[in-house]
Every structure is written in structure tokens, then in C-alpha cells.
C-alpha positions as CSV (number, residue, x, y, z in Angstrom):
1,X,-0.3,-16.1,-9.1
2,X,-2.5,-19.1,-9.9
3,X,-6.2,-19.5,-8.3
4,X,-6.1,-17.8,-5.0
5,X,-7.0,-20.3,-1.9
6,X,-8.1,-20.1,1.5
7,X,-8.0,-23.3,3.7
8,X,-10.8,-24.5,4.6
9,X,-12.9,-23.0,7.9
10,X,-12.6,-24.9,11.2
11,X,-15.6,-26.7,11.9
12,X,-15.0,-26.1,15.6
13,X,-15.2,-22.7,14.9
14,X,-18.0,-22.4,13.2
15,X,-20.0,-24.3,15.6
16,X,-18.4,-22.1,18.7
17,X,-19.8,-18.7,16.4
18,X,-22.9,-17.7,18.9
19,X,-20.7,-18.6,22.2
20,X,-17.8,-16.3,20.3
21,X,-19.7,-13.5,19.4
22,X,-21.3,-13.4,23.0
23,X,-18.6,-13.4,24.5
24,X,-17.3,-10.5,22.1
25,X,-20.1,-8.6,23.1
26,X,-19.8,-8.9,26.9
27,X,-16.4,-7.2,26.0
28,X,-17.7,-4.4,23.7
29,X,-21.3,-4.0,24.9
30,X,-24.2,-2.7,22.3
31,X,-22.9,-1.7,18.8
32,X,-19.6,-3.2,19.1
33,X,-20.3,-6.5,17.7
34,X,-21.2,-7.1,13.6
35,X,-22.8,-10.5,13.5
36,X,-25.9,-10.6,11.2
37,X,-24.8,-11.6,7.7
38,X,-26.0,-9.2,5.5
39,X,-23.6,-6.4,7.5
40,X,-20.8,-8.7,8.1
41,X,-20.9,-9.3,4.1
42,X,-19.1,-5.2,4.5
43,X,-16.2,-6.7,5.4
44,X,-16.0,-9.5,3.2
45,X,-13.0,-8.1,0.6
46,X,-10.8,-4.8,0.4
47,X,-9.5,-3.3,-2.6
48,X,-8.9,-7.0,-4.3
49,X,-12.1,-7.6,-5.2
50,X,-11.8,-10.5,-7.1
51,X,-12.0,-12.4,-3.8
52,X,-14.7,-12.6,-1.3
53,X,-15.1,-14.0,2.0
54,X,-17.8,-13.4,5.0
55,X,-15.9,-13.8,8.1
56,X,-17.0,-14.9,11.5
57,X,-17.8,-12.0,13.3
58,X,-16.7,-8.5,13.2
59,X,-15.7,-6.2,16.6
60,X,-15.1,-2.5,16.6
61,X,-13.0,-1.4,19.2
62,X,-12.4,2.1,20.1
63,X,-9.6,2.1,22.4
64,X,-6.1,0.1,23.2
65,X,-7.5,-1.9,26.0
66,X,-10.5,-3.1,24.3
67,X,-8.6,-4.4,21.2
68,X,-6.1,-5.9,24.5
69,X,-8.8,-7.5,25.9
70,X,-10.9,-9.1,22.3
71,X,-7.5,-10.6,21.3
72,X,-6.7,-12.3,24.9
73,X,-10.5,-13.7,24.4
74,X,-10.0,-15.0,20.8
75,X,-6.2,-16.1,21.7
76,X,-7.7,-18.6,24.5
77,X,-10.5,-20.1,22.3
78,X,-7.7,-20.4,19.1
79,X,-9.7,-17.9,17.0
80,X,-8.0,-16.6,14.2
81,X,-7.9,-12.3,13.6
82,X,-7.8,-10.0,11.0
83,X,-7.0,-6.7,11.5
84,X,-8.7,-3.9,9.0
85,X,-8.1,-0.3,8.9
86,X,-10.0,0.7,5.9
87,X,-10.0,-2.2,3.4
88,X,-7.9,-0.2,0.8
89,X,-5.5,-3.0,0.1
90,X,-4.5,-3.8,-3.3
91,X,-3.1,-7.3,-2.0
92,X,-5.9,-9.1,-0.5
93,X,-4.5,-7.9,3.2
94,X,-7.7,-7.8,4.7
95,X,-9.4,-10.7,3.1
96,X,-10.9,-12.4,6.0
97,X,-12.2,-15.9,6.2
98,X,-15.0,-17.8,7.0
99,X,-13.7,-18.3,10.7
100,X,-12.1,-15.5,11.2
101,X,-13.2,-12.3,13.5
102,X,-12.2,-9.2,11.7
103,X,-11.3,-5.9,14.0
104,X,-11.9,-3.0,12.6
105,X,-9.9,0.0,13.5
106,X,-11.9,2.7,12.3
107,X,-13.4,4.0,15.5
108,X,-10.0,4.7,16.9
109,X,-9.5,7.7,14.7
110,X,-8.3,10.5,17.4
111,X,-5.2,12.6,16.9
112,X,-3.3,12.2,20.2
113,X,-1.0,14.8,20.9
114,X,0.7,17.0,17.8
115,X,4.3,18.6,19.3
116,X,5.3,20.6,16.5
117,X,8.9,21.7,18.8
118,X,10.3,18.2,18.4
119,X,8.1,17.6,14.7
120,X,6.2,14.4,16.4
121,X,2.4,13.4,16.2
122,X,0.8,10.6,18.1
123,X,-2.1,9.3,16.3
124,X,-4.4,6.5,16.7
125,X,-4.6,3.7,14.4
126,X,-7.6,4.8,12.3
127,X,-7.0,8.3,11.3
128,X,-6.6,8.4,7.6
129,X,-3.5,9.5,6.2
130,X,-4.3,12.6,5.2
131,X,-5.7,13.6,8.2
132,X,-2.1,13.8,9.6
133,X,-1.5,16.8,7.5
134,X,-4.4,18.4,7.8
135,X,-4.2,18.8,11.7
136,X,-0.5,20.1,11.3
137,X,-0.9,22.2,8.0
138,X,-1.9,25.4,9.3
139,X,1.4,25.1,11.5
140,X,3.6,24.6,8.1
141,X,4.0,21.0,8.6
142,X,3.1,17.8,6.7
143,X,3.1,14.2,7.2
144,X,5.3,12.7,4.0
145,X,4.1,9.2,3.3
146,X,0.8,10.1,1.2
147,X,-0.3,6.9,-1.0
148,X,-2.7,7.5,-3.5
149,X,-5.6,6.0,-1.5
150,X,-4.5,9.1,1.5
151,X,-8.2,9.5,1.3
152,X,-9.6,6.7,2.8
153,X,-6.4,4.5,3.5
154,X,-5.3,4.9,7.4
155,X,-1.8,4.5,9.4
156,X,-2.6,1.3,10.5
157,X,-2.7,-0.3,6.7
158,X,0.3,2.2,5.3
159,X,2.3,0.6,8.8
160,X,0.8,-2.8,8.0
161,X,2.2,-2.9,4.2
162,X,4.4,-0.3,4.8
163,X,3.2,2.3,2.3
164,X,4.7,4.8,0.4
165,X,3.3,7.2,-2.5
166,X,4.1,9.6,-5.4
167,X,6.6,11.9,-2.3
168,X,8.6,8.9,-0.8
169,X,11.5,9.6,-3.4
170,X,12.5,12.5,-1.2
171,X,10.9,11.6,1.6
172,X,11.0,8.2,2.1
173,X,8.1,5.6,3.0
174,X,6.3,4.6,5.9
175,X,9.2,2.9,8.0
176,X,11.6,5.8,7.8
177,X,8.2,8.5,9.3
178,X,6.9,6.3,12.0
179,X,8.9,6.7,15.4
180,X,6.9,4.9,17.9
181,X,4.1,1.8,17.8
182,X,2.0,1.0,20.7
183,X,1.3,-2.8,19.5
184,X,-1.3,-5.7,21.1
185,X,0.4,-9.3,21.0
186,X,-1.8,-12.1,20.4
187,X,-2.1,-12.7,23.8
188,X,-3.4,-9.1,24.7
189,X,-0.3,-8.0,26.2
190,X,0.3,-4.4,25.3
191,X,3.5,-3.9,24.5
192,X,5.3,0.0,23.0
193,X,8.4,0.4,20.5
194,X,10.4,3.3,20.1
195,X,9.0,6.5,21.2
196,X,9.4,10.6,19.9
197,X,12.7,10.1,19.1
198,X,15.0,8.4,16.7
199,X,17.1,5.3,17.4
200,X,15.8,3.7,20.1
201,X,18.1,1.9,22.0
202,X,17.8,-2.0,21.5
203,X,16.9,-4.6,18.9
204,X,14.9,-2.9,16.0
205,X,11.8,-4.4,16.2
206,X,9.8,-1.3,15.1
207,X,11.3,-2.0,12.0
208,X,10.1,-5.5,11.9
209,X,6.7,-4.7,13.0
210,X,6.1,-1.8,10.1
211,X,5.3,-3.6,7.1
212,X,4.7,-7.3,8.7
213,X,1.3,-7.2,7.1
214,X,-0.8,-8.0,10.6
215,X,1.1,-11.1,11.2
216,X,2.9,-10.2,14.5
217,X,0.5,-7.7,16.1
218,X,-2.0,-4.9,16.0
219,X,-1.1,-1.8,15.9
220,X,-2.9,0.8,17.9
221,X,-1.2,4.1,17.9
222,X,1.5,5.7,16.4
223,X,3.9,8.1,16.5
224,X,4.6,9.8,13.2
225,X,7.8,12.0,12.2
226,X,5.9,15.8,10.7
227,X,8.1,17.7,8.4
228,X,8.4,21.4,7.7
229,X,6.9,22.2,4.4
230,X,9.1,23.4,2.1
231,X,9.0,27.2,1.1
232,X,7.7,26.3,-2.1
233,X,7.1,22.9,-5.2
234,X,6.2,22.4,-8.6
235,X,5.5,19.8,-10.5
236,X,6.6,19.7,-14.4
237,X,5.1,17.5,-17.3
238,X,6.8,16.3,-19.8
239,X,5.3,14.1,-22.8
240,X,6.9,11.2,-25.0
241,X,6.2,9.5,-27.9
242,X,7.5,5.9,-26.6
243,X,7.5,4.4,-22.9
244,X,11.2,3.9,-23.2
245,X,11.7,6.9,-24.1
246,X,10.3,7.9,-20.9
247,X,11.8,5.1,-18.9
248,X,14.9,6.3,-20.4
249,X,14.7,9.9,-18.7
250,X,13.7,8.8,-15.4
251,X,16.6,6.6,-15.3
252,X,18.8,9.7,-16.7
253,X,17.7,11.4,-14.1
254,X,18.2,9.3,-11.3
255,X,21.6,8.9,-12.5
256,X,22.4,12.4,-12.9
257,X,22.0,12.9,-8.9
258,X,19.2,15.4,-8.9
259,X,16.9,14.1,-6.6
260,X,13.3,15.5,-7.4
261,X,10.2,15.5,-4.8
262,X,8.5,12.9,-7.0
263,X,8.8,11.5,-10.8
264,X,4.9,10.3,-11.8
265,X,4.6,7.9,-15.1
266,X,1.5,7.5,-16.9
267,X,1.1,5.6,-20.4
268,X,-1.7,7.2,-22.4
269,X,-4.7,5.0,-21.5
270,X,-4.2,6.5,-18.3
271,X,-2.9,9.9,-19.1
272,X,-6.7,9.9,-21.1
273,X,-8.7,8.6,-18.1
274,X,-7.0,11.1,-15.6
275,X,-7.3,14.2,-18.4
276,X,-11.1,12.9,-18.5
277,X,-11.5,13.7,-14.9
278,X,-8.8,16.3,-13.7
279,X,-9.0,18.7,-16.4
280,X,-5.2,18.7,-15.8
281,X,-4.3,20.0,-19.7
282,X,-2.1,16.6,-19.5
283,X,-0.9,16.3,-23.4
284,X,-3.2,13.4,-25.0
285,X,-0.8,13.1,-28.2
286,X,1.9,11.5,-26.6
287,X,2.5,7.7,-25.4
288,X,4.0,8.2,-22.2
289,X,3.9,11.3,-19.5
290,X,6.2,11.6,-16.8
291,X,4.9,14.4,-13.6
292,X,8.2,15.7,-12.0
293,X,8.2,17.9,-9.0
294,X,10.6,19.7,-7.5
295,X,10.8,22.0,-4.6
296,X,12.9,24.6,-2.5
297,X,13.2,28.2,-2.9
298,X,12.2,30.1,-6.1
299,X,15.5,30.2,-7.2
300,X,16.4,26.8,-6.4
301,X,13.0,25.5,-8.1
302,X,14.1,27.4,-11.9
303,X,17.6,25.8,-11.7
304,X,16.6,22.0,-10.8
305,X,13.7,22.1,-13.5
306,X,16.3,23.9,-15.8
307,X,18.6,20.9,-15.1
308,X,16.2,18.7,-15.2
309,X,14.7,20.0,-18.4
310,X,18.0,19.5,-20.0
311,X,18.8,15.9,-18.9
312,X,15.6,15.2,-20.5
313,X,16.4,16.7,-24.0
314,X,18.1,13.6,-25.7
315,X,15.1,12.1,-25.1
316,X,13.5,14.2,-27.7
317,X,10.3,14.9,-25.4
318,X,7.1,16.1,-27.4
319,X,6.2,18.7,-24.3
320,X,7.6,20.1,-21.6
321,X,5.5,22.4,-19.5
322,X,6.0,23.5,-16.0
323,X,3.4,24.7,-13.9
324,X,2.4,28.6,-13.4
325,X,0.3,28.7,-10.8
326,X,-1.0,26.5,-7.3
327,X,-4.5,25.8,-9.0
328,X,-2.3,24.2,-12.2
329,X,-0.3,22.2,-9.9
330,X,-3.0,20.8,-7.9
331,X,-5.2,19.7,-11.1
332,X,-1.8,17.9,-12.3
333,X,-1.8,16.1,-8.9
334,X,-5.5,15.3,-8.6
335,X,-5.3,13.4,-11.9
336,X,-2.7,11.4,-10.9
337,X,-3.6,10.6,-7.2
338,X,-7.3,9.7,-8.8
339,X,-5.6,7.5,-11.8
340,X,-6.7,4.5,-10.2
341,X,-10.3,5.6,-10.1
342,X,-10.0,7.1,-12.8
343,X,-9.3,3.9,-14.9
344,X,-12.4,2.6,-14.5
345,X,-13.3,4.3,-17.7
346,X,-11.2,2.4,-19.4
347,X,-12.3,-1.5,-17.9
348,X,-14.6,-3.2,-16.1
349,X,-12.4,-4.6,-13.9
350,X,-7.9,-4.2,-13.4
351,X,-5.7,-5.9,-11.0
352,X,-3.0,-3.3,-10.1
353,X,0.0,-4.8,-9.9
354,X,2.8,-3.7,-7.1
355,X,6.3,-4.6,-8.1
356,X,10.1,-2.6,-8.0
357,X,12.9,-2.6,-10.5
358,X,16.1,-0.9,-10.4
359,X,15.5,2.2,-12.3
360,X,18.2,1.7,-14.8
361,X,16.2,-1.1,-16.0
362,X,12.5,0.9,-16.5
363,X,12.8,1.0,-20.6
364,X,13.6,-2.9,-21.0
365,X,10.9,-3.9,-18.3
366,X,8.2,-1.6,-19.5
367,X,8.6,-3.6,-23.3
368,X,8.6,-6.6,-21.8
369,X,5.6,-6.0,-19.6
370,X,3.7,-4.9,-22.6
371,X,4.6,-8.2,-24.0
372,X,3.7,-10.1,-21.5
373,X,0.1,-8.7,-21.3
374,X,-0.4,-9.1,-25.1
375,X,0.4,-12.5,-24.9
376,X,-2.4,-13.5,-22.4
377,X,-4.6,-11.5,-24.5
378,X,-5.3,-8.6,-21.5
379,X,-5.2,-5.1,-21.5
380,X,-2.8,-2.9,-19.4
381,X,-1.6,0.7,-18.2
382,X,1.1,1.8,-16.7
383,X,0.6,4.4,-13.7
384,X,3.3,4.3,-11.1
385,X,6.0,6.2,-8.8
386,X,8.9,5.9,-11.4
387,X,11.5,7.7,-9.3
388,X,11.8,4.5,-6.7
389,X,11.3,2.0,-9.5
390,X,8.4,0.7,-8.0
391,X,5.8,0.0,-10.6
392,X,2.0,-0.4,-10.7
393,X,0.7,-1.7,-14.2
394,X,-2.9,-2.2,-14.6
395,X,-3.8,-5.8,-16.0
396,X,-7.5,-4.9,-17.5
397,X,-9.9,-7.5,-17.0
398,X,-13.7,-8.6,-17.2
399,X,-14.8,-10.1,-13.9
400,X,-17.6,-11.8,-15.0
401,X,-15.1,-14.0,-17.3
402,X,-13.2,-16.5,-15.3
403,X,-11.2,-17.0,-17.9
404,X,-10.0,-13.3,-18.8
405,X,-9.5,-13.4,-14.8
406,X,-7.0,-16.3,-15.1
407,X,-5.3,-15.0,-18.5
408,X,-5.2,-11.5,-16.0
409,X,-3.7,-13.2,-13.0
410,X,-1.1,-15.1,-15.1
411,X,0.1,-12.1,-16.8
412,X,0.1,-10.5,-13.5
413,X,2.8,-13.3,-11.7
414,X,4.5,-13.2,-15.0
415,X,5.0,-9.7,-14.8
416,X,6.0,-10.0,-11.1
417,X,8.8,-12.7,-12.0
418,X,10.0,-10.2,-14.4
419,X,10.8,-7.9,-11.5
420,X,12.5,-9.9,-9.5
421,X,14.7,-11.2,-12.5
422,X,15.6,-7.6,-13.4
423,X,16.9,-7.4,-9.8
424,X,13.9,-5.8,-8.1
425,X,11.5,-7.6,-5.7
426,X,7.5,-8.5,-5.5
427,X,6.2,-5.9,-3.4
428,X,7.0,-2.2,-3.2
429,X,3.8,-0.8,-0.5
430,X,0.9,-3.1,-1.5
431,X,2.3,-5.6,0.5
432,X,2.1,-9.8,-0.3
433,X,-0.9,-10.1,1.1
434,X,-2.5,-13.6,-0.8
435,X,-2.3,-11.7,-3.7
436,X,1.8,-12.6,-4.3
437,X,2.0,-15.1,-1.4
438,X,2.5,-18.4,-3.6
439,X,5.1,-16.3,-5.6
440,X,7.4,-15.8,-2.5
441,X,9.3,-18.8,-3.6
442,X,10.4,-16.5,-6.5
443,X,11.8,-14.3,-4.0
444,X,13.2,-16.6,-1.0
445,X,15.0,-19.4,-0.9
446,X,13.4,-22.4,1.2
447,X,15.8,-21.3,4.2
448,X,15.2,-17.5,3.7
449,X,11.4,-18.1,4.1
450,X,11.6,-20.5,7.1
451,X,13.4,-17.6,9.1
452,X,10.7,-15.5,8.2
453,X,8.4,-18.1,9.8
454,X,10.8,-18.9,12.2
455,X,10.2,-14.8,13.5
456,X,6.5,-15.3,12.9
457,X,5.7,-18.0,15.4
458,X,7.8,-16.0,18.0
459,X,5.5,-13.5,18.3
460,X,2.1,-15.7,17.1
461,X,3.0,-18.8,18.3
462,X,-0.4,-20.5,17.1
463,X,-0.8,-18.6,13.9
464,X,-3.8,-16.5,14.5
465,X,-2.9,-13.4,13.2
466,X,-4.1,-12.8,9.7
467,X,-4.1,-15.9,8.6
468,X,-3.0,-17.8,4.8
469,X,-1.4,-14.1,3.9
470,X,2.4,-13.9,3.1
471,X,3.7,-17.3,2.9
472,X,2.6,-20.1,0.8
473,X,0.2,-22.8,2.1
474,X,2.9,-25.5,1.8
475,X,5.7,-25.5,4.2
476,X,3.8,-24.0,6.9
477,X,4.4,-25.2,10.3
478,X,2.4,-27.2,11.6
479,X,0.7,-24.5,13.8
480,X,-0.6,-22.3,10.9
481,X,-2.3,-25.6,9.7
């Protein structure tokens, strides 16, 4: 991962701030401009926090048009953007810098149009995730991507790094729930992908768009898939004594072909900060704790955790214990959708780390991982979706070491490689971000990346559009310079 850098600001830029931010303002009248320092400095980092930048100015639109009309302006005076939905990525994604304008989406936070007949709702940019489900829940309906940030986090970022979360075994992530984007080009034309329906006809560029990170265009509405809820879940814990041991039954599982809702992993630093909050009764004697949920009828819940109960026997588990009731099933899934929070008991500081493996390969990786850490001298915990393979360790750091920081980030590209040699890949849903952007050439060959940049300037022809995120410094064109 090595020292994250921006490139230095433009001079021009910087000396073109007050004519920029007048000029923002005749567009967004009173209140829609951030420009003094001290409330800019908001908008400085996200969720990596390790890296701080005050950007240029910051706008908040509330409507299609207005975002149209702030990119058109900035386009024509080669100002570069950042969009930010609510600063919740783990990647740097909405690190701005110094002369940058930053546009926030969180004023354009309606729920459009919910059309439970044909299980579509059309949703502006800035409504949270969980918001989704709560404005179709009292019809039986849910929105199925639900990240553990569903809080805060909104459907512009989970589009953006296309998110997933503890359901997307089943259900799958962000890209296979979306249906339709309306999307603002650099230049401020307004242009809409897919619709209410699935399979729109022509090149897939919907698919392109969710998960580009903010480097093609800015989302501004979206049409989401909403689900039936099933007639019932429960979730089922299970304690080991080793973390291969527990790596070992997810992968048994996977294998078997029983598909669960969701398979949770939690090493016991964690399973002791979540415990410590959630009152969850998670079992505090064992090293490694594995949530599994299952759903369907009553009938059809007994015999899946029966099966799965019994895949996980040579495994020699220390507990098993299913659920009994909603208010015991909802404790076991606050702790783990607060584990992130929650380890905060445990250090001053973690980078949480965002990489996939196949699952077969979750016992040898998890050793390794371990390994890894101990030999930079950092601490680490392992919390992530294990059914998908895609794993978030915890690298445990003191900020105000820079040092400890470096020791952190090292152990943290190390681990990264690791992933990709076990025949996984750098991102699952945090996205590259800068975070894993001078690791890409792990990843891509030379020619694989240049296609990607190739698509890029296409659609941001000047490189304006969240810029030094995704793709190392060097080898740029000569645009993004």
C-alpha cells in the first residue's frame, strides 16, 4: 500500500477559488455553497481516516438539474469533482483534494416512486440504505444489499463501490438489485440506463457504471429491485476453538450446496467487542464464531439448520445454538452489523481491510494472514461475510505513530497480495479507492489496466471525475496529469 499520495493542487485552481465558488453560488443560491474553512474541513476524509484533505469548495445540490448544471460549470473551467454520498468509505473514495469541489448528495434523499406490483423503487441518490426497506417493510418487502454501514451509508456510495453485506450470499450485491441509473456526464448531459425492468436492450453500461467508484459519472437516482420477504429466518451460532477450524466449515458448507442467507465470521477479539455491546450471549470461550442464517418456511428452516448442523460436526464445534426467538436473533445481528464500531474497544485506531478468496482456501489464508500481521508487529481481527469469501481483517493500529501506521499499511498490501495469489482479487465492496490503487498492478496486467483507462477517458475525457482514485499515478494519460 506504501505512503498514500495526492498530486499536487493546481495553482490555477487555487487562484480561480473566489471566481469558482461564485459562480457555484449563482447556480445554487444561499446555503448551497460550503466555502469557509472551518466547515469545508467536514468534508475533508471519509471512513479512511488516516488521510485528510480540505478541498476547494463544497456544493449541495438537491435535485438532477442542479448537479447537471455545477458539473457543466466546473467541466468548462477544468475543475476537478468528487462525488460524496455519506463519507462511509473504507477505501479513501471520497478523499477530496486541495482543488477539488466536493458534491454532496445528501440533500437528494426522496423516495421517488415504490411499485410494489412489478417489486421496483425509484430512489434518489441520498437515501440511506436502509431507508429502502423501511418505506416498503410494512408491504412485506425489503431492499437486499444491506452493508454494515446501512445506517448512514447511501445508494449512491453502495452503487459507487458496488456494495454488498452480511445477505448478498443469497441475494446478491449492489449490481444484481439496481435496475435503472439516471447518471450526470462530466459535461452535464443527463443521460438514463436501464429502467424497471431487467435486461435492457443494448450495451451494458449500467453494469459498468455500478461500481466505477465516481470515475465516469454521478449518479442521481436509482431504480432498485425490492424483494418479498421471506415467511420466516434464523440465524445460528456456532463456536470453534481454531479459525481453521471455522474456515474449514464455511468452506464444507459451501461445498455441500446448501446455500444459507448469510455465513458471519468473527475471531474472538471481535466476538468480545460485539458481546461487550450487543448482549448477543455470543460464546467468549471459543477462537472463532461463525453466524449462519437460514430462511424459508418453518419446516424448511429445522431441516437446513439440521443439515447444516451436521456438515459442521467434523469440525468438532464447541457450541452450536440456534436462535428461539426475533428479540435473540436481532441482538445476534446487531453485534455483528456494529463489529466495526464496536472494535474500537479493542484499538485506537484499525484499517479494515476489503479483500476475496475462493472459499475453499479460508483455513490456509486466515493462518497466513495472522502471520502476516505478527510479523509487522500489528494487531488484527477478523470480522467478515465468509460465505462470498470476501474478507475484512482489522489491522490494529496507533495513529499518532507513524511508524505503527506504516508497519499497519504494509501488513495490510501484504495481506491484499495474499488474496490475489490464493485466486481471489483486491476489492470485494470497499472499492480501490487510493487505499489499494498502487496495488492494481497486482491485479492487472499493464494492458488490462490501460483498457480500463482507455473506458475512463471515454466518458471523462479530461480526468475530472474523482481524481488519483483507482489507478496508479504512473502510467496515467496524460490528461489525468
Amino acid at each position: 500500500m506504501s505512503a498514500i499520495a495526492l498530486p499536487p493542487p493546481d495553482p490555477r485552481i487555487l487562484a480561480m477559488r473566489d471566481q469558482i465558488v461564485a459562480g457555484l453560488g449563482a447556480i445554487l443560491g444561499e446555503g448551497g455553497v460550503i466555502a469557509s474553512e472551518d466547515e469545508r474541513r467536514a468534508f475533508e476524509t471519509d471512513a479512511l481516516t488516516a488521510y485528510r484533505v480540505v478541498p476547494l469548495a463544497v456544493v449541495l445540490p438537491k435535485s438532477t438539474d442542479e448537479v447537471a448544471a455545477i458539473l457543466k460549470f466546473l467541466a468548462e473551467k477544468r475543475v476537478k469533482v468528487v462525488a460524496r454520498g455519506a463519507g462511509t468509505s473504507l477505501s479513501g473514495g471520497a478523499i477530496p483534494s486541495a482543488d477539488c469541489v466536493v458534491i454532496g448528495l445528501s440533500k437528494m434523499n426522496r423516495i421517488l416512486s415504490i411499485d410494489c406490483e412489478n417489486r421496483t423503487a425509484r430512489v434518489e441518490a441520498g437515501v440511506t440504505n436502509i431507508n429502502i426497506t423501511n418505506a416498503v417493510a410494512h408491504r412485506g418487502f425489503f431492499y437486499a444489499p444491506d452493508p454494515s454501514s446501512q445506517l448512514a451509508c447511501t445508494i449512491a456510495g453502495n452503487i459507487a463501490m458496488n456494495s454488498g453485506g452480511a445477505h448478498c450470499l443469497k441475494y446478491g450485491v449492489t449490481t444484481n438489485n439496481v435496475l435503472g441509473l439516471r447518471v450526470v456526464m462530466i459535461d452535464g448531459t443527463i443521460v438514463d440506463l436501464g429502467g424497471s425492468h431487467l435486461d435492457a436492450p443494448g450495451y451494458d453500461l449500467l453494469g459498468l457504471l455500478i461500481g466505477s467508484e465516481g470515475q465516469l459519472g454521478i449518479v442521481t437516482e436509482a431504480t432498485v429491485r425490492i424483494l418479498r420477504a421471506a415467511e420466516g429466518a434464523r440465524p445460528m451460532l456456532m463456536g470453534f476453538d481454531t479459525a481453521e477450524a471455522a474456515g474449514g466449515c464455511v468452506a464444507a458448507i459451501m461445498a455441500s450446496g446448501v446455500i444459507p442467507v448469510a455465513i458471519e465470521y468473527m475471531d474472538k477479539p471481535c466476538i468480545e467487542a460485539c458481546e461487550a455491546f450487543a448482549h448477543a450471549g455470543y460464546p467468549l470461550d471459543v477462537e472463532a464464531m461463525l453466524i449462519v442464517e437460514v430462511e424459508g418456511s418453518d419446516a424448511e428452516i429445522t431441516d437446513l439448520l439440521a443439515r447444516i448442523t451436521t456438515i459442521a460436526a467434523p469440525f468438532n464445534p464447541r457450541e452450536v445454538r440456534v436462535s428461539k426467538s426475533e428479540a435473540e436473533s436481532a441482538a445476534i445481528w446487531k453485534g455483528r452489523k456494529a463489529a466495526f464500531g464496536a472494535m474500537g474497544q479493542k484499538a485506537d485506531a484499525y484499517l479494515c481491510m476489503d479483500g476475496v478468496i475462493p472459499t475453499g482456501k479460508l483455513p490456509e489464508v486466515l493462518t497466513k494472514v495472522s502471520a502476516i500481521c505478527a510479523g509487522y508487529r500489528v494487531g488484527v481481527s477478523n470480522v467478515f461475510h465468509a460465505g462470498d469469501g470476501n474478507l475484512h481483517p482489522l489491522i490494529l493500529f496507533n495513529p499518532n505513530d507513524a511508524d505503527e501506521l506504516a508497519r499497519a499499511e504494509a501488513a495490510g498490501a501484504d495481506i491484499l497480495k495474499l488474496c490475489v495469489e490464493a485466486g481471489g482479487c483486491l476489492t470485494g465492496e470497499h472499492g480501490v479507492g487510493i487505499e489499494k490503487r498502487d496495488l492494481m498492478t497486482v491485479q492487472f496486467s499493464p494492458d488490462d489496466l490501460n483498457l480500463q483507462m482507455a473506458v475512463k477517458s471515454i466518458f471523462d475525457p479530461a480526468w475530472l471525475m474523482n481524481p488519483a482514485k483507482v489507478f496508479p499515478l504512473e502510467g496515467r494519460p496524460a490528461a489525468a496529469a
